[in-house]
HTML snippet that shows the backbone in 3Dmol.js (N, CA, C, O; Angstrom):
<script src="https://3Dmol.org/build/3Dmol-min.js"></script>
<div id="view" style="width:600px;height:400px;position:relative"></div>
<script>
const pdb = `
ATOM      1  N   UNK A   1     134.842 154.075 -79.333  1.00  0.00           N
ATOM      2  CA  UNK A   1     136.020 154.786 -78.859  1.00  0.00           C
ATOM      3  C   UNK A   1     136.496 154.163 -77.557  1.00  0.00           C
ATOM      4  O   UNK A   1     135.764 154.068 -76.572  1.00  0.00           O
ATOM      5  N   UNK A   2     137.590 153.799 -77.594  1.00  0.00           N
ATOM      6  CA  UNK A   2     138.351 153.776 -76.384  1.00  0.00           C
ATOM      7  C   UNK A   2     137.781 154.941 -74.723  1.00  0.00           C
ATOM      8  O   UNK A   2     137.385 156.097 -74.579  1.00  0.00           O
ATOM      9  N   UNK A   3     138.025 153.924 -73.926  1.00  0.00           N
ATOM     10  CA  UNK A   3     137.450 154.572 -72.422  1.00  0.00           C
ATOM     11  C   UNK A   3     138.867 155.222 -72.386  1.00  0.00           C
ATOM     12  O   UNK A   3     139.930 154.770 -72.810  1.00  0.00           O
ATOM     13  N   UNK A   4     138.575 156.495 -71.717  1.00  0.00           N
ATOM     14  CA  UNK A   4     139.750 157.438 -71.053  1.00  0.00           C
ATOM     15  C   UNK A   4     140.622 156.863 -70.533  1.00  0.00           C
ATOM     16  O   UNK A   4     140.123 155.993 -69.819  1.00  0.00           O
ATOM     17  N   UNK A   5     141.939 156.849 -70.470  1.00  0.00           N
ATOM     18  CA  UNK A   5     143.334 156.871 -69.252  1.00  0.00           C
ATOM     19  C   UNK A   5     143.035 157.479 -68.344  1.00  0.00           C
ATOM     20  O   UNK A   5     143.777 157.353 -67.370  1.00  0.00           O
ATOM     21  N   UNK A   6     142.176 158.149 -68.248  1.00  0.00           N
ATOM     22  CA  UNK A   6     142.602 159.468 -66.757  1.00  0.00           C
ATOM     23  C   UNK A   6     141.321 158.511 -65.801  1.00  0.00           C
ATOM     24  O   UNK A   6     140.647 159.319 -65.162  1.00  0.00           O
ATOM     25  N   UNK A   7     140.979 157.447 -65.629  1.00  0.00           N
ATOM     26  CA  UNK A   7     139.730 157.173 -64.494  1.00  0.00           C
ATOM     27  C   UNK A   7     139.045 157.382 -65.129  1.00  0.00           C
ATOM     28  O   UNK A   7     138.450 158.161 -64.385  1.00  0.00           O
ATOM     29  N   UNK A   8     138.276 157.400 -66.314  1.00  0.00           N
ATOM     30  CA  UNK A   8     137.129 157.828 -66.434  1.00  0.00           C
ATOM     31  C   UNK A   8     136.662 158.961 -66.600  1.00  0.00           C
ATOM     32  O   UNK A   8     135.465 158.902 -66.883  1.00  0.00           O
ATOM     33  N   UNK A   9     137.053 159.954 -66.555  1.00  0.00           N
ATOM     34  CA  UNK A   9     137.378 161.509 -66.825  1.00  0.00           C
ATOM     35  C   UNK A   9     137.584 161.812 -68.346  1.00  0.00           C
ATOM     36  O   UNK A   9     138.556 161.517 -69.043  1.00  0.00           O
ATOM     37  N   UNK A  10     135.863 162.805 -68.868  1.00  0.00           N
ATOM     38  CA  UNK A  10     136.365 163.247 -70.607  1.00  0.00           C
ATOM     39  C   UNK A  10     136.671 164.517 -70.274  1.00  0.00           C
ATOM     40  O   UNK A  10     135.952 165.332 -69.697  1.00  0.00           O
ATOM     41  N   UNK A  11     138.114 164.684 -70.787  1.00  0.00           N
ATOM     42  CA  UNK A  11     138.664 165.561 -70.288  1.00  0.00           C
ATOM     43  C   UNK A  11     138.795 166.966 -71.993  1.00  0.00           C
ATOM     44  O   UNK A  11     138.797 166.704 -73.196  1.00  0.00           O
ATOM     45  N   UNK A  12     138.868 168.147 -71.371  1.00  0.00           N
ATOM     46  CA  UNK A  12     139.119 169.030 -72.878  1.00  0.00           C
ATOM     47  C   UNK A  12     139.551 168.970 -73.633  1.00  0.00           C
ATOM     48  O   UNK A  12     139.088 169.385 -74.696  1.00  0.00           O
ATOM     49  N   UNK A  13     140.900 168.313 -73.480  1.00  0.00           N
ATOM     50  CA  UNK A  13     141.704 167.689 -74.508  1.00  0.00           C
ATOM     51  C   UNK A  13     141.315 167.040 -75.328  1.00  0.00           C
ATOM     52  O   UNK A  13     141.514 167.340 -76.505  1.00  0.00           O
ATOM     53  N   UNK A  14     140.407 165.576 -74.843  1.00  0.00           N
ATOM     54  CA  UNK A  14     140.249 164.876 -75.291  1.00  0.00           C
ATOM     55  C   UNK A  14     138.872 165.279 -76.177  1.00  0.00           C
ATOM     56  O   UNK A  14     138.584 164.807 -77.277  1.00  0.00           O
ATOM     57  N   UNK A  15     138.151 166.202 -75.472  1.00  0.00           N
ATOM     58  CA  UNK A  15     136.829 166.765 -76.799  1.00  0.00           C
ATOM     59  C   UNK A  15     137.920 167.832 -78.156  1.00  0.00           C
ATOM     60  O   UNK A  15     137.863 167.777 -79.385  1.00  0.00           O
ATOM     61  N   UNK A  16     138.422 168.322 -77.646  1.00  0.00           N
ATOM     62  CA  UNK A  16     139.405 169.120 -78.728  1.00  0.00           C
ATOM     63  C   UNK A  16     140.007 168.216 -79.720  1.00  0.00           C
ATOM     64  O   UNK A  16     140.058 168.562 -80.900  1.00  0.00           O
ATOM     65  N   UNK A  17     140.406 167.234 -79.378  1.00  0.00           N
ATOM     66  CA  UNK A  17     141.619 166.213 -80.019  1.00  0.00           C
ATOM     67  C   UNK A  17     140.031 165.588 -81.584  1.00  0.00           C
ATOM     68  O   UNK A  17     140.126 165.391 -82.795  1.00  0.00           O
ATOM     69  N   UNK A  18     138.711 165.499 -80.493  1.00  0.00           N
ATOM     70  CA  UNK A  18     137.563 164.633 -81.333  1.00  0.00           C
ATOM     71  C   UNK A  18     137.051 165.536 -82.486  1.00  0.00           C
ATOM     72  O   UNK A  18     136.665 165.244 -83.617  1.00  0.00           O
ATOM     73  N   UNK A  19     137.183 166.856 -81.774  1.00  0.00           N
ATOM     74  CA  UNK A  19     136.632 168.180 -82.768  1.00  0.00           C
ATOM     75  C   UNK A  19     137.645 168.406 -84.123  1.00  0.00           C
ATOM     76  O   UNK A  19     137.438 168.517 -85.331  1.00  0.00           O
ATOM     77  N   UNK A  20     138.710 168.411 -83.354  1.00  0.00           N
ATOM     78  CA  UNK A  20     140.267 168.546 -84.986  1.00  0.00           C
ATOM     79  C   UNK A  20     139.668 167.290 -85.512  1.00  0.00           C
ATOM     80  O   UNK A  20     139.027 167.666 -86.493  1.00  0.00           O
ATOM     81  N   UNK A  21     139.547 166.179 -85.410  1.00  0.00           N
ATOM     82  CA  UNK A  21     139.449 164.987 -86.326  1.00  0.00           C
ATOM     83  C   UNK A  21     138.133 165.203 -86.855  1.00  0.00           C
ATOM     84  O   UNK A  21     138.203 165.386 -88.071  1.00  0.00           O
ATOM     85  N   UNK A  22     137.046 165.249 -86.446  1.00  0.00           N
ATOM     86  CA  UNK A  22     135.637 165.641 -87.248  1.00  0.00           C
ATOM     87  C   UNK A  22     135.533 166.839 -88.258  1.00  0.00           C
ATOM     88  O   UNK A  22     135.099 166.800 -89.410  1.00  0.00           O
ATOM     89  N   UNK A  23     136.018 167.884 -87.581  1.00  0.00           N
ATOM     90  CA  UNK A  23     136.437 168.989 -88.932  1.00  0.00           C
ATOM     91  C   UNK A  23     137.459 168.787 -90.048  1.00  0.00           C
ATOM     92  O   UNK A  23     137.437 169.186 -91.213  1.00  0.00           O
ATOM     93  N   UNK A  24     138.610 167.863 -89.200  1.00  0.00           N
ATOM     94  CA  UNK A  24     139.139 167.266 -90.802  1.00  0.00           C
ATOM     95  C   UNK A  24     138.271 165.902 -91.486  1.00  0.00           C
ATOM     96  O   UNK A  24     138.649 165.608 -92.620  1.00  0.00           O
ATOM     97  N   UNK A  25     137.483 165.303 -91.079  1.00  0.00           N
ATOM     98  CA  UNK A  25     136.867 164.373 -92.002  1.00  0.00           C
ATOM     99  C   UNK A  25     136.156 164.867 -92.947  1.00  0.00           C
ATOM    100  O   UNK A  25     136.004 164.533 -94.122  1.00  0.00           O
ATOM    101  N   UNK A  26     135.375 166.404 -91.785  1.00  0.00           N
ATOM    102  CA  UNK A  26     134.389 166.774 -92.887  1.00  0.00           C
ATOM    103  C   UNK A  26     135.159 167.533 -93.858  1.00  0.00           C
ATOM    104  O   UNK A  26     134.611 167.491 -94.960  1.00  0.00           O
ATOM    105  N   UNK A  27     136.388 168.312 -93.846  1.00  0.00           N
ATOM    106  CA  UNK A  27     137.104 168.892 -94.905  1.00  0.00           C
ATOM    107  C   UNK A  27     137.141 168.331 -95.638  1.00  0.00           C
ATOM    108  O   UNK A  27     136.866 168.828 -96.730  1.00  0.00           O
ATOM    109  N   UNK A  28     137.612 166.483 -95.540  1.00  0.00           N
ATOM    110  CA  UNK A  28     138.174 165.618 -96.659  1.00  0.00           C
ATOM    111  C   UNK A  28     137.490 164.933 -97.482  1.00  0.00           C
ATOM    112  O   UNK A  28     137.755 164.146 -98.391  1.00  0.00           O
ATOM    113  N   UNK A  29     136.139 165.551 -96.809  1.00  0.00           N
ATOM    114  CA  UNK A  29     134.557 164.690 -98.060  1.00  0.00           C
ATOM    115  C   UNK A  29     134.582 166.034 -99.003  1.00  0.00           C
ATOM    116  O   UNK A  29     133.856 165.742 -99.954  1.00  0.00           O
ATOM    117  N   UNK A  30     134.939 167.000 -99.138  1.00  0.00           N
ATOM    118  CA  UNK A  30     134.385 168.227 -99.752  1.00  0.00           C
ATOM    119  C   UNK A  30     134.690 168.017-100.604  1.00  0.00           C
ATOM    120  O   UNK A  30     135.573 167.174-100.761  1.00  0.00           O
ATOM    121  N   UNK A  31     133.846 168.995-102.124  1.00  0.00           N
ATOM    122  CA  UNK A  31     133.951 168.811-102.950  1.00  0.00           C
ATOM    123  C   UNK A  31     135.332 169.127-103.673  1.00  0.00           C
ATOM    124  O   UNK A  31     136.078 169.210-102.697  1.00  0.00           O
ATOM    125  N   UNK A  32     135.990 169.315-104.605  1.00  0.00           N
ATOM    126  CA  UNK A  32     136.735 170.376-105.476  1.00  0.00           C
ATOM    127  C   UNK A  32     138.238 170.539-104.816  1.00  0.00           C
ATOM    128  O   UNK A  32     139.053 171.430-105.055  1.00  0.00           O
ATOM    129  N   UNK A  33     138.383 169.302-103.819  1.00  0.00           N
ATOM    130  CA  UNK A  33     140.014 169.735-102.769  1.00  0.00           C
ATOM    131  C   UNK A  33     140.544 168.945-104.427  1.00  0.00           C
ATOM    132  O   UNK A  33     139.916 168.387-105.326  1.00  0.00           O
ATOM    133  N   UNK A  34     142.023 169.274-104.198  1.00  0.00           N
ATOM    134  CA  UNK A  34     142.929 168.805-104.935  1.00  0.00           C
ATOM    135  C   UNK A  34     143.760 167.988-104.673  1.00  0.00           C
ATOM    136  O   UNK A  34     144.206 168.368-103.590  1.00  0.00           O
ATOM    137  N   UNK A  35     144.407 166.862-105.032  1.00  0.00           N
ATOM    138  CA  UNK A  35     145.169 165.419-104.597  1.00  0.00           C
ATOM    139  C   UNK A  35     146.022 165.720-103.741  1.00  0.00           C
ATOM    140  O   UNK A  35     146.348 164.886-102.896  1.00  0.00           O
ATOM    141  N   UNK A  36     146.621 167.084-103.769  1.00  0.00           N
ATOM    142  CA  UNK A  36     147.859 167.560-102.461  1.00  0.00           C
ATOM    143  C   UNK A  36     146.994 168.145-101.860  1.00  0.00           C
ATOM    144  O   UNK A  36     147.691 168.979-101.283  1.00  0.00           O
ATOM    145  N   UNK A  37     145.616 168.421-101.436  1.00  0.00           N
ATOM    146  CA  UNK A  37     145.234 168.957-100.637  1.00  0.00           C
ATOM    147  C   UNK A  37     144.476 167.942 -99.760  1.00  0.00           C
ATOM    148  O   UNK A  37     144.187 168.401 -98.655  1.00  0.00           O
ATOM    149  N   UNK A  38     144.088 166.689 -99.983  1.00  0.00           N
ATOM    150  CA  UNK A  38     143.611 165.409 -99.816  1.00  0.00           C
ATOM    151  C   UNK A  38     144.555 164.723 -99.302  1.00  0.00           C
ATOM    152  O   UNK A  38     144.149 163.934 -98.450  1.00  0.00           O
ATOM    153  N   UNK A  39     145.907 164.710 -99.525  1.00  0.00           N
ATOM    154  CA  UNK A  39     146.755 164.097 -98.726  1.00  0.00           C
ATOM    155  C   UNK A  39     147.214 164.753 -97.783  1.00  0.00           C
ATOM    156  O   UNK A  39     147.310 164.143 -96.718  1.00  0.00           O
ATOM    157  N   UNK A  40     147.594 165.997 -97.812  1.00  0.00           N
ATOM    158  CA  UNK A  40     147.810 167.081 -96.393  1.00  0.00           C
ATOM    159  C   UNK A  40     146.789 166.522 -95.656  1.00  0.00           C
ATOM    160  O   UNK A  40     147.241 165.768 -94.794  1.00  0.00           O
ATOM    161  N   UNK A  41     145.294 166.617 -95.661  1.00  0.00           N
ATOM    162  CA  UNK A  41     144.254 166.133 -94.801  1.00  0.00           C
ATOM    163  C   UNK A  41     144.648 164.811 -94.505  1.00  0.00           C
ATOM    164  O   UNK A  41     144.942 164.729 -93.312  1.00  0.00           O
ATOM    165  N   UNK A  42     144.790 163.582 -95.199  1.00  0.00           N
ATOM    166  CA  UNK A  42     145.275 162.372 -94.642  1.00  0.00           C
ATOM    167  C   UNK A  42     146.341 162.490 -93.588  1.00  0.00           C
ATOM    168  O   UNK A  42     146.206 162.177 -92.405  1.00  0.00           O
ATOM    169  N   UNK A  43     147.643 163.085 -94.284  1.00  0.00           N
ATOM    170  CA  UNK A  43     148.537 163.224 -92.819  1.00  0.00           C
ATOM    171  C   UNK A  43     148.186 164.024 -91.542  1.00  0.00           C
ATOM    172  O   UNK A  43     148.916 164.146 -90.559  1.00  0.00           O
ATOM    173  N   UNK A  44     146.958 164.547 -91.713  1.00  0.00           N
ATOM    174  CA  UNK A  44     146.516 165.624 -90.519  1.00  0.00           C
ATOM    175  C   UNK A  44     145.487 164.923 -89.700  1.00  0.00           C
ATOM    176  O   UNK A  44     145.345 165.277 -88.529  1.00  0.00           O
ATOM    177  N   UNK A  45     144.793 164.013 -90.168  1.00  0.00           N
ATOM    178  CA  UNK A  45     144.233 163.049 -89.158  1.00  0.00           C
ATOM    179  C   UNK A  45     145.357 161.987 -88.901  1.00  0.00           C
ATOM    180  O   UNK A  45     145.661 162.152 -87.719  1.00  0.00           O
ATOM    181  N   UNK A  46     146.245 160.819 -89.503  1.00  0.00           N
ATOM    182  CA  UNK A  46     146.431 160.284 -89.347  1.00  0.00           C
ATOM    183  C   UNK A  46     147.646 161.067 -87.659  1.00  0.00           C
ATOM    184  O   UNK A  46     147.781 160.376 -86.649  1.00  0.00           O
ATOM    185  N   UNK A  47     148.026 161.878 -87.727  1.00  0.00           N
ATOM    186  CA  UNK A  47     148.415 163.041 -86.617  1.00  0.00           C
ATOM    187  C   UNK A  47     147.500 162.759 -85.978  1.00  0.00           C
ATOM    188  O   UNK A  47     147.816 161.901 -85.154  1.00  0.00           O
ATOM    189  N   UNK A  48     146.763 162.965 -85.937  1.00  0.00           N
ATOM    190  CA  UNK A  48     145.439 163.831 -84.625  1.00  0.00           C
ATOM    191  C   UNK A  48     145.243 161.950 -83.922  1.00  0.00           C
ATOM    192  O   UNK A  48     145.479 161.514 -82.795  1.00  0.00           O
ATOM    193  N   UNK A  49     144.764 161.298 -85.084  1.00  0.00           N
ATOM    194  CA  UNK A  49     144.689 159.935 -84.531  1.00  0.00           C
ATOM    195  C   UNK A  49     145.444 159.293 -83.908  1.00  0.00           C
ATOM    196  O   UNK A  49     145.162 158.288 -83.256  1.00  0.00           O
ATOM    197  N   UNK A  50     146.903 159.984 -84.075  1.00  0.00           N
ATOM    198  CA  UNK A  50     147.618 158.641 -83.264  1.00  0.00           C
ATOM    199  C   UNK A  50     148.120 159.453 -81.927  1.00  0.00           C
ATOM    200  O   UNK A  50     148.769 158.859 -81.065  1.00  0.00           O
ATOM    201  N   UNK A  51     147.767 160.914 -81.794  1.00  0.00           N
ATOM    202  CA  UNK A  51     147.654 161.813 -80.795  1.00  0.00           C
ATOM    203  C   UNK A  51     146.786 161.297 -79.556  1.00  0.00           C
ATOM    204  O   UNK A  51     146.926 161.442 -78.342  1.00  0.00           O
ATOM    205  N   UNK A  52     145.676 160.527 -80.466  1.00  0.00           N
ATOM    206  CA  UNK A  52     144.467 160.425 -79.299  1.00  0.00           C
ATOM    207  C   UNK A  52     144.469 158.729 -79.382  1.00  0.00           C
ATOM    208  O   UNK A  52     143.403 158.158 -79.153  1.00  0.00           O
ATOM    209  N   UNK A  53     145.842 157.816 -79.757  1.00  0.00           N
ATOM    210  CA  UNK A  53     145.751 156.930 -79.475  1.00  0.00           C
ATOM    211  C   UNK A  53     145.057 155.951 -80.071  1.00  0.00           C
ATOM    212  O   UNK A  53     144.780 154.871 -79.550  1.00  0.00           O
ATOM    213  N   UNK A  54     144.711 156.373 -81.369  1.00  0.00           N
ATOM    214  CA  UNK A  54     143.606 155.416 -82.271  1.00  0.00           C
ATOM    215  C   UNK A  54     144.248 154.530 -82.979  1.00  0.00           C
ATOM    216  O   UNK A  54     143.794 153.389 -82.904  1.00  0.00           O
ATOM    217  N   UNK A  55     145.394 154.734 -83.814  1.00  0.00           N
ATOM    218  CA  UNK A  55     146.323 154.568 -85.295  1.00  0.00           C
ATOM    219  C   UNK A  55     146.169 153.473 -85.452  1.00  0.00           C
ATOM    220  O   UNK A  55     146.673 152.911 -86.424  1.00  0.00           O
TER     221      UNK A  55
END
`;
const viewer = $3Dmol.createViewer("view");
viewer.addModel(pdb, "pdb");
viewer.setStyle({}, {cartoon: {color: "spectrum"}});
viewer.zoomTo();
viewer.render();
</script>
């Protein structure tokens, strides 16, 4: 992962921003989602990711 903008500072945001993306990965391994429910999750990280500067 990329070092912080702020100095060096992990800031709440930035644990919040890591927590939305880990709870959607783990949503998007689950069993039984459906192809529109698998792509909602794709556009919901690919969001969160380019939120926190990853994309």
């Amino acid at each position: 992962m990329e070092k912080p903008k702020n100095g060096g500072q992990y800031t709440c945001t930035e644990y919040r921003e890591e927590m939305i993306l880990l709870g959607l990965q783990k949503r998007l391994s689950s069993e039984g989602l459906t192809l529109e429910e698998k792509e909602s999750i794709l556009k919901e990280i690919a969001k969160v990711e380019k939120q926190m500067g990853i994309d």
